[in-house]
C-alpha positions in Angstrom: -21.3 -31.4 15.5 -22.6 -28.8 17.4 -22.2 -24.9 15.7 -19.7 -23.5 18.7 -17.7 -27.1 18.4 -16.8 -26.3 14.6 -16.6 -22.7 14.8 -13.9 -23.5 17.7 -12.7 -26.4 15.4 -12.5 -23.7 12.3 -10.8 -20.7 14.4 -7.9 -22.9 15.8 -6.6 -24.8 13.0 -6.5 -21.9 10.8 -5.1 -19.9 13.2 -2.2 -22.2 13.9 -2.0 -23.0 10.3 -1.5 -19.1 9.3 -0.1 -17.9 12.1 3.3 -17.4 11.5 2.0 -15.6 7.9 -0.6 -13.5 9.8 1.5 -12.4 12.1 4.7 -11.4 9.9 2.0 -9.8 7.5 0.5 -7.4 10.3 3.5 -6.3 12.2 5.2 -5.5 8.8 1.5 -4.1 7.7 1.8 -1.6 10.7 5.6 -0.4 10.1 4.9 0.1 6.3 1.7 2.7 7.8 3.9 5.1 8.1 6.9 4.2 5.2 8.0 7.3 3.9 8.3 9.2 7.3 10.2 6.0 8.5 12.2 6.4 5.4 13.3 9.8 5.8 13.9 9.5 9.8 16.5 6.7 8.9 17.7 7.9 5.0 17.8 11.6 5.8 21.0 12.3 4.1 19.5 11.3 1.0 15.9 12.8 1.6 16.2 15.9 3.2 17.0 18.9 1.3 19.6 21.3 2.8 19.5 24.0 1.1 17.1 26.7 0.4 15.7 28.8 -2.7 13.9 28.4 -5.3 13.6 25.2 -6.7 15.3 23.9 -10.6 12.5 23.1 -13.8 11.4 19.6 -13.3 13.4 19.7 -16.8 16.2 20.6 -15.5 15.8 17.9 -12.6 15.6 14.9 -15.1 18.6 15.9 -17.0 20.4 16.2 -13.9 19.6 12.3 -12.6 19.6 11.1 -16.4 23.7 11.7 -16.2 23.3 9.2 -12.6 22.1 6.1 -15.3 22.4 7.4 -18.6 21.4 3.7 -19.7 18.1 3.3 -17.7 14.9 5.0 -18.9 13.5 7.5 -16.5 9.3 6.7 -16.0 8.4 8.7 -12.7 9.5 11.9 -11.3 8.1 12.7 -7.4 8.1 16.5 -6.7 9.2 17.3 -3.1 6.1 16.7 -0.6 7.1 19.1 2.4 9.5 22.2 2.4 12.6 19.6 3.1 11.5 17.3 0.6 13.6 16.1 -2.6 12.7 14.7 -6.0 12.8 11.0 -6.8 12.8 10.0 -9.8 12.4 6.6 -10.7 13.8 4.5 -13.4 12.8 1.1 -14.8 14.7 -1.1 -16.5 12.9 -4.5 -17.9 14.0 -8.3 -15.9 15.5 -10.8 -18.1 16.0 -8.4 -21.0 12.7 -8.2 -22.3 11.2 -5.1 -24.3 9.5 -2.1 -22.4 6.4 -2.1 -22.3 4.0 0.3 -20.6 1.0 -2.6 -20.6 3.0 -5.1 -18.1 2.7 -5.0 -14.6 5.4 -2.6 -12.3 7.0 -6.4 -11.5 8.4 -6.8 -14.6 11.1 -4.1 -14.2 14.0 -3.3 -11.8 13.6 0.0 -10.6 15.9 2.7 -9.4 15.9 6.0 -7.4 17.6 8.9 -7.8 17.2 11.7 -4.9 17.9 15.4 -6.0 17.8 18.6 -3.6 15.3 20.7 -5.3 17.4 24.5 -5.3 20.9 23.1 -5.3 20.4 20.5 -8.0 22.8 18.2 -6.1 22.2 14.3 -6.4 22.0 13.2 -2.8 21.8 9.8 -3.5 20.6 6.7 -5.4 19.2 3.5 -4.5 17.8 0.2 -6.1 14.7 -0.4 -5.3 14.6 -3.8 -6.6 17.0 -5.4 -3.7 16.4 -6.3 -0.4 17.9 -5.8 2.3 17.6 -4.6 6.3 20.0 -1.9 5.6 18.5 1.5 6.6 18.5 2.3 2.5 16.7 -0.8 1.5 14.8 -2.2 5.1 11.2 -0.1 4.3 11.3 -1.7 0.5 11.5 -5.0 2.8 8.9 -4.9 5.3 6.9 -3.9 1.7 7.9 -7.0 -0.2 7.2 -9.4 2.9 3.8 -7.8 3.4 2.4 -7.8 -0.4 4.1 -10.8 -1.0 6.5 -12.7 1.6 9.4 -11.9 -1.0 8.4 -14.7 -3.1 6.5 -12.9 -5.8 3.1 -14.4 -7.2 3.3 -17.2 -5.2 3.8 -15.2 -2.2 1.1 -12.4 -3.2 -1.5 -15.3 -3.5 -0.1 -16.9 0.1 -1.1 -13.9 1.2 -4.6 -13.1 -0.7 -5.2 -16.5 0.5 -4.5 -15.9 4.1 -6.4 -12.9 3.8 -9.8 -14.9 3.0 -8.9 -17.2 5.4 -8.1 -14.5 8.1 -11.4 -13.2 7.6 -13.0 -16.4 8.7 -11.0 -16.5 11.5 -12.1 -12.8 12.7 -16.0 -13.7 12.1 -15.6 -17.1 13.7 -13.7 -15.3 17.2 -16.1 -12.8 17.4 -19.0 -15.1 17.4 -16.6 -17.6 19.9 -16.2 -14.3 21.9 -20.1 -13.8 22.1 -21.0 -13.9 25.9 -23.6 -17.1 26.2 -24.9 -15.5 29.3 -25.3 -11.5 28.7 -22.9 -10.5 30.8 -20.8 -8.8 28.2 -19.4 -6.6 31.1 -17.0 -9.3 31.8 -16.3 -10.5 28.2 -15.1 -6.5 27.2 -12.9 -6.4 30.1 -9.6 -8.3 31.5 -10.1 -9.4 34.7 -8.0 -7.7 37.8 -5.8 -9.7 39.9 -5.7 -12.2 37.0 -3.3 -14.9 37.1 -1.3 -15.2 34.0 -3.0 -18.2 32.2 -6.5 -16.3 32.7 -4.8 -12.6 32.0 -3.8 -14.3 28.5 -7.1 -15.6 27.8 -8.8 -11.9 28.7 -6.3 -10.3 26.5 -6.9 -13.1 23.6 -9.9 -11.7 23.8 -11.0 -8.5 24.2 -8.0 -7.7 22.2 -9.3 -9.1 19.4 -12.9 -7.8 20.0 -11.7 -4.6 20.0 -9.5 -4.4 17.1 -11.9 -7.2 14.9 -13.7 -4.1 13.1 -10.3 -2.9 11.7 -9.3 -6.2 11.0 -12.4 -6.9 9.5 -11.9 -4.1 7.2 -8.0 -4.1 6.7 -8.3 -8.1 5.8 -11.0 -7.3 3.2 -9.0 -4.5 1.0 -5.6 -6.4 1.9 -8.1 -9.4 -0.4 -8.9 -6.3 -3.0 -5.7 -5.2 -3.6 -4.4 -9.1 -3.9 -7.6 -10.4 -6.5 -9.2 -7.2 -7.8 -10.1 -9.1 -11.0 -12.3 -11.5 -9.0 -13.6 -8.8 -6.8 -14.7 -6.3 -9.4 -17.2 -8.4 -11.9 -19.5 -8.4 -8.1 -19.2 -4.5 -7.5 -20.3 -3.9 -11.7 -23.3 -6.1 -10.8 -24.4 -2.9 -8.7 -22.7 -0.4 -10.4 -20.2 0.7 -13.3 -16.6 0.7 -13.2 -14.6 2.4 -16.5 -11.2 0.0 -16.4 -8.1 2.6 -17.2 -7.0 1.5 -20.5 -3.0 0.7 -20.9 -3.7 1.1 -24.5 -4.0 5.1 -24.5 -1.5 6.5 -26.6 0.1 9.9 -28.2 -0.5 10.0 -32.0 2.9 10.3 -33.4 3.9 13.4 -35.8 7.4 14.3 -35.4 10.3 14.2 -33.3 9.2 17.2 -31.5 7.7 16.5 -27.8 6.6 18.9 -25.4 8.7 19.4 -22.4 7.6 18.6 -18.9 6.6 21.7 -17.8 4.0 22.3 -20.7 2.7 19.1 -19.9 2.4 20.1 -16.0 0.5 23.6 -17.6 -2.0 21.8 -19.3 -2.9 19.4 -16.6 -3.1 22.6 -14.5 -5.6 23.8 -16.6 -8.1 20.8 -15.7 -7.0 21.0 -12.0 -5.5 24.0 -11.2 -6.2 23.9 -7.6 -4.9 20.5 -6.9 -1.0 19.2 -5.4 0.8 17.4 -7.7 1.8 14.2 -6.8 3.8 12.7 -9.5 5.0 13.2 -13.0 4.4 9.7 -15.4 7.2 10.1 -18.3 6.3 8.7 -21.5 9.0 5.9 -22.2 8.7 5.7 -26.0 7.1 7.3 -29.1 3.5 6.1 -28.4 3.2 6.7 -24.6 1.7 9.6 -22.9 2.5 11.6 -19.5 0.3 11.1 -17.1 0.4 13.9 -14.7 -1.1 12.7 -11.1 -2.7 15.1 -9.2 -4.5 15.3 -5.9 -7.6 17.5 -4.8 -8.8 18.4 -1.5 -10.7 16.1 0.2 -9.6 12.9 -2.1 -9.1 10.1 0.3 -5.9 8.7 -1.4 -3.7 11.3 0.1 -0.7 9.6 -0.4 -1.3 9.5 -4.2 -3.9 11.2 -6.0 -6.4 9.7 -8.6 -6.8 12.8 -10.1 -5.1 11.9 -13.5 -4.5 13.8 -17.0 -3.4 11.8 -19.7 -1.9 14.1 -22.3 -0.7 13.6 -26.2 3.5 13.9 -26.0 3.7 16.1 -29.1 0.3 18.2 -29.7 -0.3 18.5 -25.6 -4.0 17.8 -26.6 -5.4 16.1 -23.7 -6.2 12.5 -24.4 -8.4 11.5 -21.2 -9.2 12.7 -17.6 -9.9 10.7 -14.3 -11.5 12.7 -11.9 -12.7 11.1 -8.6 -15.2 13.5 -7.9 -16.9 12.8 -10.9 -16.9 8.7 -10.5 -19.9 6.3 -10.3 -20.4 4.8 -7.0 -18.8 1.5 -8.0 -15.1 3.2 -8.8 -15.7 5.1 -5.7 -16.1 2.0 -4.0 -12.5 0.6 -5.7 -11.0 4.1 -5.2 -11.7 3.6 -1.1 -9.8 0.2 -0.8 -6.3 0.7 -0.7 -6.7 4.2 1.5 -9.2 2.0 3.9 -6.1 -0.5 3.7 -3.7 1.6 5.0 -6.0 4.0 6.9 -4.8 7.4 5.2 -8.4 7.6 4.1 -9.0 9.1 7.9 -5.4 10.7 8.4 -3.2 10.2 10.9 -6.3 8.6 13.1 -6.9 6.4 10.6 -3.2 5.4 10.5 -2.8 4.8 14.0 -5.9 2.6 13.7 -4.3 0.3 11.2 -1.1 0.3 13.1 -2.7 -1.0 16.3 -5.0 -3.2 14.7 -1.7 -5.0 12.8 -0.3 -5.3 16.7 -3.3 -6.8 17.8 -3.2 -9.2 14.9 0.0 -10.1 16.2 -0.6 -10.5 19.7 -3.7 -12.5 18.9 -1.1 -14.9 17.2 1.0 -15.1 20.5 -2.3 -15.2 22.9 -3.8 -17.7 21.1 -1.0 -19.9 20.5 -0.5 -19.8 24.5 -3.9 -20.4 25.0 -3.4 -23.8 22.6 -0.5 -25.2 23.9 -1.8 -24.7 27.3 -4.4 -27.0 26.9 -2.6 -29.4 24.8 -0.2 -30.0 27.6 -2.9 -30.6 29.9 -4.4 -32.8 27.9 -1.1 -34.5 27.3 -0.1 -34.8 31.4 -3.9 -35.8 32.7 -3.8 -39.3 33.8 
């Protein structure tokens, strides 16, 4: 069998075998881009602050949403992002009854939000972010769970790490498919005028997906990273290092007396004064730590920084730093995958890049399947 034969062979059964996966994972890929603005345009009661002034003691805010579930154990507090921005703080509560612990994964608890106006102190809301749902309060935590995972947990997270690899193969096989035989690559970057609709759907098949296969290229691969890191990073320490965050870092117990939040928040300020905070990491019982996440101009996860202080719950000595500017090139490399993934690595262009490109991974679905079922039938009705 000739090379073209299978590559056409290769690109159209695992397109039609994937497409309905592909396609739900890239049109849900490019709402999720932009998650928390679309959360606040359709939650703003609950995440827009109304009032002004200066703002309560993150203390003070965690005693306030402790009397919303006095039963649940508070893990992350989210300072306000903009001037109309609230806190959130989340908390966890373990599935099936089992025992807290720090070490498993974030799927082993239920997790639930509490929304607080920063000056007023006033509890705006609370949601569980553990349901589903395409009600405005749960409908972004959907298009979430059937990206990452199709809402059927591992199985679904590997359906989808799985299409990933495969969806790869399909992007390297179309672009070769797409490479004009005859030079004139003029035509092949262009949709034809006048076209009638059978050859307007082929052009847009195609250049469409030239066009967009550099993103997709690139959004498949991290989407692959953030599924099977453990497979991905024994390669990249080949080249260089990569220091794995232990989950056995701990706070050497002496008494009953902890520091509060806000000397925590001092002495992480201390190590990065300049930087935004970004989140608050609670220690949930007499071993833990906080972890104080912080983010430094110029870091490329903007969303979340990776600039992280891991500090003792009763001395305040601090027990380990992560410091992106300071990482070898092989944690830099891992560091750039989930910002590449959801283009915040180059802002809002980067954003809008991803957004399109999980479009054109839809329409590439549609297109294609046209472009098959077209020539089934005419196979089917030649005498």
């Amino acid at each position: 069998m000739k090379t073209r034969k299978l590559f056409v062979k290769i690109h159209l059964y695992l397109s039609l075998f994937l497409g309905i996966i592909i396609g739900l994972v890239g049109i849900t890929g490019s709402i999720i881009v932009f998650d928390e603005a679309l959360d606040k345009i359709i939650n703003p009661d609950i995440l827009v602050a109304s009032s002004k002034g200066e703002h309560k003691s993150v203390s003070q805010i965690l005693e306030i949403a402790k009397k919303v579930y006095p039963e649940k154990t508070p893990a992350i507090i989210h300072p306000p992002k903009d001037d109309n921005g609230v806190f959130i703080v989340w908390f966890k509560v373990p599935k099936d009854g089992s025992e807290i612990d720090k070490a498993k994964c974030c799927s082993s608890f239920n997790w639930y939000q509490v929304m607080i106006d920063p000056a007023s102190g006033k509890v705006l809301g609370k949601r569980n972010q553990s349901e589903y749902g395409f009600d405005r309060r749960h409908v972004i935590k959907t298009m979430h769970g059937i990206h990452s995972y199709l809402l059927m947990g591992s199985t679904g997270r590997n359906i989808v790490g799985i299409a990933g690899i495969l969806w790869l193969i399909i992007t390297i096989t179309g672009i070769y498919l797409w490479w004009p035989k005859n030079g004139k690559f003029k035509m092949a970057l262009s949709i034809k005028k006048d076209a009638n609709p059978i050859r307007f759907n082929f052009d847009l098949h195609r250049v469409s997906g030239l066009y967009s296969a550099v993103i997709i290229l690139v959004v498949a691969f991290t989407g692959v990273y953030i599924v099977y890191p453990q497979y991905i990073k024994p390669a990249v320490k080949i080249f260089s290092p990569i220091e794995e965050t232990s989950k056995n870092i701990t706070s050497r117990i002496a008494d009953n007396n902890t520091i509060s939040i806000e000397k925590a928040l001092f002495v992480a300020n201390t190590v990065f004064p300049k930087a935004e905070l970004m989140a608050i990491g609670l220690p949930i019982d007499k071993k833990d730590t906080y972890r104080i996440y912080k983010r430094q101009k110029g870091e490329v996860r903007k969303s979340k920084g990776k600039s992280v202080v891991w500090i003792d719950q009763y001395s305040a000595d601090i027990i380990k730093i992560k410091d992106p500017n300071n990482m070898s090139a092989g944690e830099t490399f891992v560091n750039w995958q989930f910002p590449l993934h959801t283009g915040e690595a180059f802002g809002i262009f980067g954003r809008l890049l991803v957004f399109f490109s999980g479009i054109a991974t839809a329409a590439l679905v549609v297109t294609g399947t046209i472009i098959w079922y077209r020539k089934k039938r005419v196979k089917y009705l030649k005498p």
